[in-house]
C-alpha positions as CSV (number, residue, x, y, z in Angstrom):
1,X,-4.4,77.9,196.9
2,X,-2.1,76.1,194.3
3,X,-2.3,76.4,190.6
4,X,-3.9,72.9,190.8
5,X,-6.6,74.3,193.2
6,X,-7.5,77.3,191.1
7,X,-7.3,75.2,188.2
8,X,-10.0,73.0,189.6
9,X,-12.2,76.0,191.3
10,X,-12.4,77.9,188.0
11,X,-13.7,74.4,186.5
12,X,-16.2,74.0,188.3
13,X,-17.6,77.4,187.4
14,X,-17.4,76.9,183.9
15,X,-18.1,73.7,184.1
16,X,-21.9,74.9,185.7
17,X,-21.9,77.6,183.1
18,X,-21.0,75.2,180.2
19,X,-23.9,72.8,181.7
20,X,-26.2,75.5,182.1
21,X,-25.8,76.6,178.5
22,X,-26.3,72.9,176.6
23,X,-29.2,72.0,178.8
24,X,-30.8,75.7,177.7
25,X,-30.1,74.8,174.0
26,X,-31.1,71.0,174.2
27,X,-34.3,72.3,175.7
28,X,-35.0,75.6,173.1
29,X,-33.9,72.8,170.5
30,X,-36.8,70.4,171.7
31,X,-39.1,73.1,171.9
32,X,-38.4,74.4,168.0
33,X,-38.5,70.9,166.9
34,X,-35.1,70.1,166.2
35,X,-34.1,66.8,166.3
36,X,-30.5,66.1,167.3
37,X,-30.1,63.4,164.9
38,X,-30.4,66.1,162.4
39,X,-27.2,67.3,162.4
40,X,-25.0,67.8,158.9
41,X,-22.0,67.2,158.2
42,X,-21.8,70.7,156.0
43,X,-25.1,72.1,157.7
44,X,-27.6,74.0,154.9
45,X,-30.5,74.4,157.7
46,X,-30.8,76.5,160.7
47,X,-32.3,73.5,162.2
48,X,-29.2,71.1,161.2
49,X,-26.6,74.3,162.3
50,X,-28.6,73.6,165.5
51,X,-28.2,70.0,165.6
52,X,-24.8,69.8,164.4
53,X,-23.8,72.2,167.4
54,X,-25.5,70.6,170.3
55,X,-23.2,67.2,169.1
56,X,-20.5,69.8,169.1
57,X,-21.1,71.1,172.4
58,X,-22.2,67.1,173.5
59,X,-18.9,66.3,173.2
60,X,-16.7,69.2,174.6
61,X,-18.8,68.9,177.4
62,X,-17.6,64.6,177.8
63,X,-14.1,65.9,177.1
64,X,-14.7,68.2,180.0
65,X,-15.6,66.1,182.3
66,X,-12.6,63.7,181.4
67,X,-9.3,65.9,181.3
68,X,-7.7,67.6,183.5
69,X,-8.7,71.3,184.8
70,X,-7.3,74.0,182.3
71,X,-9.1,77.3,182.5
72,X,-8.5,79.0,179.1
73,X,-9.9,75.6,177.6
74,X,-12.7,75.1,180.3
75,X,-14.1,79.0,179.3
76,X,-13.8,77.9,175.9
77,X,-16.0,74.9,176.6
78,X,-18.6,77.5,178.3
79,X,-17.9,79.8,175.7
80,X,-18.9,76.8,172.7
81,X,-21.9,75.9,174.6
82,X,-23.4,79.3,175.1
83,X,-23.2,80.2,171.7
84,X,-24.3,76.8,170.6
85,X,-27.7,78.2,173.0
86,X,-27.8,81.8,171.0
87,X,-28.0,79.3,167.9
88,X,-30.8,77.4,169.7
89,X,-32.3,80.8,170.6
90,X,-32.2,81.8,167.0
91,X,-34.1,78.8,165.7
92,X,-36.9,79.0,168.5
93,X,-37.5,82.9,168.0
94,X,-37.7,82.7,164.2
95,X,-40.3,80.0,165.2
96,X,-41.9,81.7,167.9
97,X,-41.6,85.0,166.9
98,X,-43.5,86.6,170.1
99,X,-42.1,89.4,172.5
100,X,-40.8,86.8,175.1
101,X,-39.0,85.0,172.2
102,X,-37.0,88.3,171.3
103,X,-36.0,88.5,174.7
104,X,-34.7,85.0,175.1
105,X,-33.1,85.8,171.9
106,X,-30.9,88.7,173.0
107,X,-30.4,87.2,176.6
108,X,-29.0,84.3,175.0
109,X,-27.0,86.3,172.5
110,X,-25.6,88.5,175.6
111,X,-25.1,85.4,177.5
112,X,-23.3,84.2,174.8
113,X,-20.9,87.0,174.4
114,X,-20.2,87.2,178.1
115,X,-18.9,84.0,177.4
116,X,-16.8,84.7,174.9
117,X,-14.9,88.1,177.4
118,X,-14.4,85.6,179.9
119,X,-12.8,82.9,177.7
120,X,-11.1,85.5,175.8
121,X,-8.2,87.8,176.8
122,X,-4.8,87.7,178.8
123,X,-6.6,85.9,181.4
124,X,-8.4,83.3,179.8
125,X,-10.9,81.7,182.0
126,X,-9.4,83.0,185.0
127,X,-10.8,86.7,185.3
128,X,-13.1,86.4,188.2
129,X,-14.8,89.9,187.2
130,X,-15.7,88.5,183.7
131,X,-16.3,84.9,185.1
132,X,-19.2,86.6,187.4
133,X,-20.5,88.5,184.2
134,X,-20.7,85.3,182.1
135,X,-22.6,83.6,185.3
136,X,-24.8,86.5,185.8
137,X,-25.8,86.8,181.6
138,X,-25.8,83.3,181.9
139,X,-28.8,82.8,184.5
140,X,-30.4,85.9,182.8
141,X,-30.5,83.6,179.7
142,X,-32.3,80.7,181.6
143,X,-34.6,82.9,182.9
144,X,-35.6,84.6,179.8
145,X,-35.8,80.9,178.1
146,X,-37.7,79.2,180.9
147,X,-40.3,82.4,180.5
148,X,-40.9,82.1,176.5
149,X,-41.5,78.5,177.0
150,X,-39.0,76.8,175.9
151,X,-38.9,74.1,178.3
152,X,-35.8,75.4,180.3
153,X,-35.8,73.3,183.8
154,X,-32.7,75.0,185.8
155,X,-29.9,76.8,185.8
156,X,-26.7,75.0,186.9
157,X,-24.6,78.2,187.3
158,X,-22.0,78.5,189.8
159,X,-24.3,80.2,192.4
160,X,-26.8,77.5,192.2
161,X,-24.3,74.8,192.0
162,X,-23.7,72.0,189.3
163,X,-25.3,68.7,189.5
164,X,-21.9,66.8,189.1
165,X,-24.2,65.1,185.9
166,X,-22.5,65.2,182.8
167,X,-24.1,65.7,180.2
168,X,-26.5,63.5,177.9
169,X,-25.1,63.4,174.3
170,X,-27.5,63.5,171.7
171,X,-28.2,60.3,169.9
């Protein structure tokens, strides 16, 4: 396999993960009631932190799907959008505040900082070892959202496979 070739395998895995992780928060965003039009420009709300980071991760995931494959920047892209879902996470447990919320809550917050060892490192982006962890936490996190509620549909994760959408920017 070339450079190239790994290059563009390793997207697509952090690609799905990235995907994964912005649908999860768009959808634990809906259900805590934050509207993505609410985002600051020097956020004083959870609610607008939350909004303001969805357009974040809105548009690293267009920019994604636009340049060409580099690893350490395509685990930073899945690295943005999974802590952009621990934010989400935040918001929807302080609102929820049940048992089920406090697990989505520290799934998302572990999913989040698998994200951040696979990005991070010598090997940024191209660790397979850390790459599996982040996929693993990653559709732990789903799981855990989809069963407080919050409206989680599927998890695009590399085992499951991406749905080649990109994805839908907030208005």
């Amino acid at each position: 396999m070339t450079g190239l070739e790994d290059a563009g395998a390793l997207r697509k895995g952090h690609a799905a993960r990235a995907h994964s992780a912005y649908d999860r928060a768009v959808a634990t965003c809906g259900h805590a009631g934050v509207d993505p039009a609410a985002a600051e420009l020097v956020p004083t709300t959870p609610a607008g932190r939350a909004a303001g980071a969805l357009r974040l991760s809105a548009r690293s995931l267009d920019a994604l799907a636009t340049s060409a494959p580099d690893p350490a920047a395509d685990a930073r892209c899945a690295r943005n959008a999974a802590a952009t879902a621990a934010l989400a996470a935040q918001v929807a447990d302080a609102a929820d505040g049940g048992e089920a919320a406090h697990r989505a809550l520290r799934a998302a917050l572990t999913a989040s900082q698998a994200a951040a060892a696979a990005a991070g490192g010598s090997a940024a982006g191209r660790d397979a070892a850390l790459n599996a962890a982040a996929d693993d936490a990653e559709e732990r996190a789903v799981a855990a959202a989809r069963e407080a509620g919050w409206g989680v549909s599927c998890s695009r994760t590399r085992r499951t496979g991406p749905s080649g959408s990109g994805p839908a920017s907030p208005p």
